[in-house]
N, C-alpha and C positions, 0 to 999 in steps of 0.2 A: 595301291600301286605307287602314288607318288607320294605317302608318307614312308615307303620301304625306300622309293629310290631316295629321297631325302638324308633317311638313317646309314644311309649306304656312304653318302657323301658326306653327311657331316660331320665336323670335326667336335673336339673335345669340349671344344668350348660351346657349341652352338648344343651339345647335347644338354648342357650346363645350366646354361639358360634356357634351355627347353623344360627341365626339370623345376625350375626355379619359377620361371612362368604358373606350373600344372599347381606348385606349394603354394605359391601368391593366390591363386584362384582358389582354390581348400582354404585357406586363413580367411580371405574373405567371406567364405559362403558361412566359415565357422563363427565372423563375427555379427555376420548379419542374424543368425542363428540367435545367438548371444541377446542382442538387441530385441527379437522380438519375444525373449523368453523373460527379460527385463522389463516389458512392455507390459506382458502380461500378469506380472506379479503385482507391477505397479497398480493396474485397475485392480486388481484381488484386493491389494493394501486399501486404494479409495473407496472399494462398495463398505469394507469391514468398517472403516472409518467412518462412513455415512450411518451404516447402519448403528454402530455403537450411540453418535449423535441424537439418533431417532429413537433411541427407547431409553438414553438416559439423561433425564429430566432434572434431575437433583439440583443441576446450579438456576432451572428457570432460563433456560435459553429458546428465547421465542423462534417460532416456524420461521419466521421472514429469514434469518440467519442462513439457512441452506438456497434458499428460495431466489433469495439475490445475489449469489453465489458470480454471478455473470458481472458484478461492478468488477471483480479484478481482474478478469479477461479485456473488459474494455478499458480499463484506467490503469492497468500496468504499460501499455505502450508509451508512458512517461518515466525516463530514461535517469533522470536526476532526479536528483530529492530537493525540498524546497532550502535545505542551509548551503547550499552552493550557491542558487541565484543570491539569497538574501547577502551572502558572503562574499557578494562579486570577484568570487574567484576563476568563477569561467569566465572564457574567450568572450569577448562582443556578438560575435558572431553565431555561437552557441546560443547564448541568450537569447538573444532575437528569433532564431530557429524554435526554440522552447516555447516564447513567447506566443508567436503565431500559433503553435501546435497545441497550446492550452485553449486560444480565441478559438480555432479552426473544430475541436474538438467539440467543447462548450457548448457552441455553435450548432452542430449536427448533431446534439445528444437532447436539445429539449424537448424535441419532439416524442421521445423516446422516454422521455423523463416524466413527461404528462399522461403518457399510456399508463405507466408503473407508477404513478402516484408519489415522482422522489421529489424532494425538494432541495434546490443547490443552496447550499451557502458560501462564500467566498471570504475569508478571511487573510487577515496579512497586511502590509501595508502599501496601499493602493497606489499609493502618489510614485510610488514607482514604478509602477505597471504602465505599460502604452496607454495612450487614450482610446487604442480600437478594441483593447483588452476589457480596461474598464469599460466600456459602452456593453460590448457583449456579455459581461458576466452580473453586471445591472439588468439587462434586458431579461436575462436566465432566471436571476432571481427572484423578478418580479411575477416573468410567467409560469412561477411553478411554488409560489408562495402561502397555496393554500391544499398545496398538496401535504399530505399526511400519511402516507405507508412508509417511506422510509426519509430520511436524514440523511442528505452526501454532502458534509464539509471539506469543503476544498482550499489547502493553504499552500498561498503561494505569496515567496517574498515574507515566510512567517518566521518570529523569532518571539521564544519565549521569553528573555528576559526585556525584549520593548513592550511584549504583552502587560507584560506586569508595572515596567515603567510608566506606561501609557495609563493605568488603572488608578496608582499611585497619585498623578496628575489630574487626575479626574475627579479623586476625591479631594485632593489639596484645594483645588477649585471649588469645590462644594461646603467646603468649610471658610475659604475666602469671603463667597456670598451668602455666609451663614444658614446654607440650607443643611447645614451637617454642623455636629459638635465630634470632635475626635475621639472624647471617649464613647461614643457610640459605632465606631468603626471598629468589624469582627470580621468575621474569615468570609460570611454571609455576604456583605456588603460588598465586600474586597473582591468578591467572585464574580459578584453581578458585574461589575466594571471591566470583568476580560473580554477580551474580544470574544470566545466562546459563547458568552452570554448574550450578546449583542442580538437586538430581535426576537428570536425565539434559542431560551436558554439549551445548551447543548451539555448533557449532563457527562459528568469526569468521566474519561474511557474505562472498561472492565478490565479492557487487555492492548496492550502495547506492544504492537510486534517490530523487531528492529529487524530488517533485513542485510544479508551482504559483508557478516561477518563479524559485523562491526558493535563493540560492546559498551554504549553511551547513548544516551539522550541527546545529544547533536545539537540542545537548545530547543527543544520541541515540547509544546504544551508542560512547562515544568512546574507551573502551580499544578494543573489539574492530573498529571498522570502522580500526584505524590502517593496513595494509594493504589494505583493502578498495577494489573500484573502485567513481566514482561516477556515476553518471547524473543529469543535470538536465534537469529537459522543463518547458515554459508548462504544460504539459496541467494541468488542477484534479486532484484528488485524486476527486474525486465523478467524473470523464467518464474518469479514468486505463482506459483497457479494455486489450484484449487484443493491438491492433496497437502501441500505444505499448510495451506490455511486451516486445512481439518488436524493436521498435527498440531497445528498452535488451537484451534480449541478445545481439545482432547486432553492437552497438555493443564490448560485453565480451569476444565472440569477437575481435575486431579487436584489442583493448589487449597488451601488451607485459608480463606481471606479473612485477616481479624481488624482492619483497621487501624492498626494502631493495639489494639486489645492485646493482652495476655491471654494463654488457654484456660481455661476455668478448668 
């Protein structure tokens, strides 16, 4: 009764926007529609991906790989990458927000880290870092230094070519106090001296994923990723989840790796 007397009185325009309203409400139900048909392909696409993973063995990619799948759920809520801090091209303020949120995080994960058998390492250079920073990432990796299921190096403040200057320096030094002769210095030696090696050697990545569009090494690990495969996705670093990480190693099962070698 009172949607007739309405019709009755209303004018051209109010039918207009009456109609406009009923189409707004149809578009939306059609894109939420949309959305959850999107959803559901997406998991179809992740189980296919898991399962191809699980019966194809060929490159040797151990269980743990799916298993700990949950580091980049926890450690993507880090929003930057480390050649911006090392780059001081963020704000002060930023930094310091980062800062705390690498201690704060660090922090609340050892305990978590000594269930799961990870061991942190922290790499990069330290003299830069807070002193609350370095306190807490010493404490982490002391308490979790004899764990042995997985390996999470963490670089922060990291740059690959002080890596390698730093290495440089090391040996220069070794051959000053005569504990080294130059011609005995090889790609071996030179490797042990990176930071990577430091404590328990951390052997060259298989795979190298660059997130966020971007098609460059940024100054990241550049002695050790020289044979390493790369991955590049649009995907942001903060959304990177767990289906884009099965496409980058789907992607590495697929590659050709010769080292350096010709095809025979």
């Amino acid at each position: 009764m009172e949607e007739e007397k309405w019709k009755a009185n209303a004018t051209t325009k109010d039918r207009k926007v009456l109609v406009g309203k009923k189409r707004l409400g149809i578009e939306m139900k059609r894109l939420e529609m949309e959305e959850m048909e999107k959803k559901k392909l997406l998991d179809i696409e992740v189980q296919k991906l898991a399962r191809r993973l699980r019966s194809d063995r060929r490159r040797g990619w151990p269980d743990t790989v799916m298993s700990c799948s949950w580091i980049l759920a926890r450690w993507t809520r880090w929003r930057r990458s480390w050649e911006l801090i090392h780059g001081d091209i963020m704000a002060k303020a930023e930094v310091d927000f980062l800062m705390g949120l690498f201690e704060r995080v660090i922090h609340d994960s050892v305990a978590e880290f000594l269930r799961d058998g990870i061991r942190l390492r922290v790499i990069g250079d330290c003299s830069r870092l807070p002193a609350s920073l370095r306190r807490t990432a010493r404490d982490a990796e002391e308490a979790t230094r004899d764990n042995s299921q997985l390996d999470l190096t963490l670089a922060i403040s990291y740059s690959g070519r002080r890596d390698i200057v730093q290495a440089c320096r090391s040996l220069a030094q070794k051959v000053r106090g005569e504990l080294l002769r130059p011609e005995d210095i090889d790609e071996s030696l030179f490797a042990g001296e990176l930071e990577t090696s430091r404590g328990s050697e951390l052997p060259c990545p298989d795979l190298l994923i660059r997130t966020s569009g971007e098609l460059r090494l940024s100054n990241f690990l550049l002695w050790q990723s020289a044979y390493s495969e790369l991955f590049f996705t649009d995907t942001l670093w903060p959304d990177f989840g767990e289906a884009d990480y099965l496409e980058a190693l789907c992607s590495f099962q697929s590659r050709d790796r010769r080292f350096g070698r010709r095809n025979s």
